[in-house]
N, C-alpha and C positions, 0 to 999 in steps of 0.2 A: 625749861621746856624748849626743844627747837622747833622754831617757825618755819614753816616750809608752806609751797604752792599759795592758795587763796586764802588759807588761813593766816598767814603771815600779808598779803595784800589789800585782804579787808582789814587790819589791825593797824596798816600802814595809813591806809585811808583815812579810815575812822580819828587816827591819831594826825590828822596832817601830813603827815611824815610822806618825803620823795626820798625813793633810792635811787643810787646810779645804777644803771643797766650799762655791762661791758660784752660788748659784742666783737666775736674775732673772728670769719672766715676767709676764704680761700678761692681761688679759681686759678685755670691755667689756661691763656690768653695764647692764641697765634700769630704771636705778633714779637719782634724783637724787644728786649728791656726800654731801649731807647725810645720807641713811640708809646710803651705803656705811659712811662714817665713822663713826656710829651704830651699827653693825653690828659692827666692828672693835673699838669702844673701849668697847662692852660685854662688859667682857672676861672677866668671873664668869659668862657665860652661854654661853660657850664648851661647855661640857658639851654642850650641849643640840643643836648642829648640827656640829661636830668629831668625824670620828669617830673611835674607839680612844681622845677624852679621859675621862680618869675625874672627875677634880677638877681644878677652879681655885677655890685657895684665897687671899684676898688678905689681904695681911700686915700691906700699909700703904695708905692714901690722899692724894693730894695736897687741898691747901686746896681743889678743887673739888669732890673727895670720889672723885676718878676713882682706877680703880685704879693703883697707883703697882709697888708688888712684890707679885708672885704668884707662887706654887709650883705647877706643874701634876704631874700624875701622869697617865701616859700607857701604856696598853699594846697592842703589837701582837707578833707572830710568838712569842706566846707568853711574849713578856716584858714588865717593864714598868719602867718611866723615869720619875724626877722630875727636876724643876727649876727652878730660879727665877729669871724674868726683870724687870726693872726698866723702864717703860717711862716715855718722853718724849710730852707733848703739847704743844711750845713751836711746831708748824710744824700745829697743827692749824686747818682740819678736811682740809688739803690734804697731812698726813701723821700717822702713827702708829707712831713706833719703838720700838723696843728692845732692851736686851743683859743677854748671860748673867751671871747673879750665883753659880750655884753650880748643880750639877746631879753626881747619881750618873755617867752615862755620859757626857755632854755637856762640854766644856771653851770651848766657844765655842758661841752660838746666837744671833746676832745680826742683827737684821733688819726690816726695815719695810713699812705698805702704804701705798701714795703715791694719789693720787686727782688725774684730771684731769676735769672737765666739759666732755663735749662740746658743741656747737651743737645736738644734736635732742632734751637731759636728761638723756642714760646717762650714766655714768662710765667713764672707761678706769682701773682697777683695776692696779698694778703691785706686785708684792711679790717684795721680796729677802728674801733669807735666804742666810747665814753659819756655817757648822756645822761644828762641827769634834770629833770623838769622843776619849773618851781610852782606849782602845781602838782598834788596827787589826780592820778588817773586810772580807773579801774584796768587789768592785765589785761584785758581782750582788746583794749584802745592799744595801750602800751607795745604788744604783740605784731598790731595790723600795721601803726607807724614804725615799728623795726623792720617788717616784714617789705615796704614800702621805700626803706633805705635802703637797706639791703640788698637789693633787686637794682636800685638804681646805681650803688656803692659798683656793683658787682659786674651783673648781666648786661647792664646798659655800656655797663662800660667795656668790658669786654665787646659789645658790638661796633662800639663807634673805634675799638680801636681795631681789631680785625680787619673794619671795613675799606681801612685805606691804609693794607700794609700791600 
């Protein structure tokens, strides 16, 4: 029998069970490749246009001095989340990954923003992300905190970068 919608989420529940949620969309930024990417892999200043983040604390530096592992502390719905992510610049400035290294609710948070240049200067802006709780949560919670990245993965970002090209 295939599981689909809330019937497959109340069964997930019921049974303990998390699945990973893969999230992939899109935007297309006014702004040249080079300050999206700028934007993205200044990653200590995240505070500052993210919202609900409290701190990005970094741990360690690669030889170029970029941040390598960072511990974020994050809160919304009244509660709040750390975690720490490890990230890749070996596909930069045309990508910017990373994955989960340890986090309180988080068991997985894996994910990237990709960057293409169009032909008129903007970027088309792509970010996945990978998430998976260690904790079950009903889909309307699940929903409002993707809906919540999302927004900030995307629109937010798109603003602070636009804003100072």
């Amino acid at each position: 029998m295939p599981w689909r919608g809330l019937e497959q989420e109340a069964w997930a529940i019921d049974e303990g069970w998390t699945l990973a949620e893969q999230v992939t969309e899109q935007i297309v930024v006014r702004a040249p490749l080079k300050r999206c990417y700028e934007v993205a892999s200044q990653i200590d200043s995240y505070v500052e246009w993210v919202p609900h983040m409290r701190e990005a604390e970094v741990l360690d530096r690669d030889r170029k001095k970029r941040p390598k592992k960072v511990v974020f502390k994050v809160g919304a719905f009244g509660r709040s989340t750390s975690y720490t992510l490890e990230y890749n610049y070996s596909n930069a400035p045309r990508e910017l990954s990373w994955v989960h290294v340890d986090g309180d609710l988080l068991s997985k948070l894996d994910g990237s923003y990709s960057f293409d240049e169009l032909s008129d200067g903007s970027t088309e802006v792509t970010y996945r992300l990978v998430a998976e709780l260690k904790v079950p949560l009903p889909g309307f919670v699940k929903k409002r905190a993707e809906s919540l990245v999302m927004h900030a993965a995307l629109s937010e970002f798109k603003a602070r970068a636009e804003a100072e090209t």
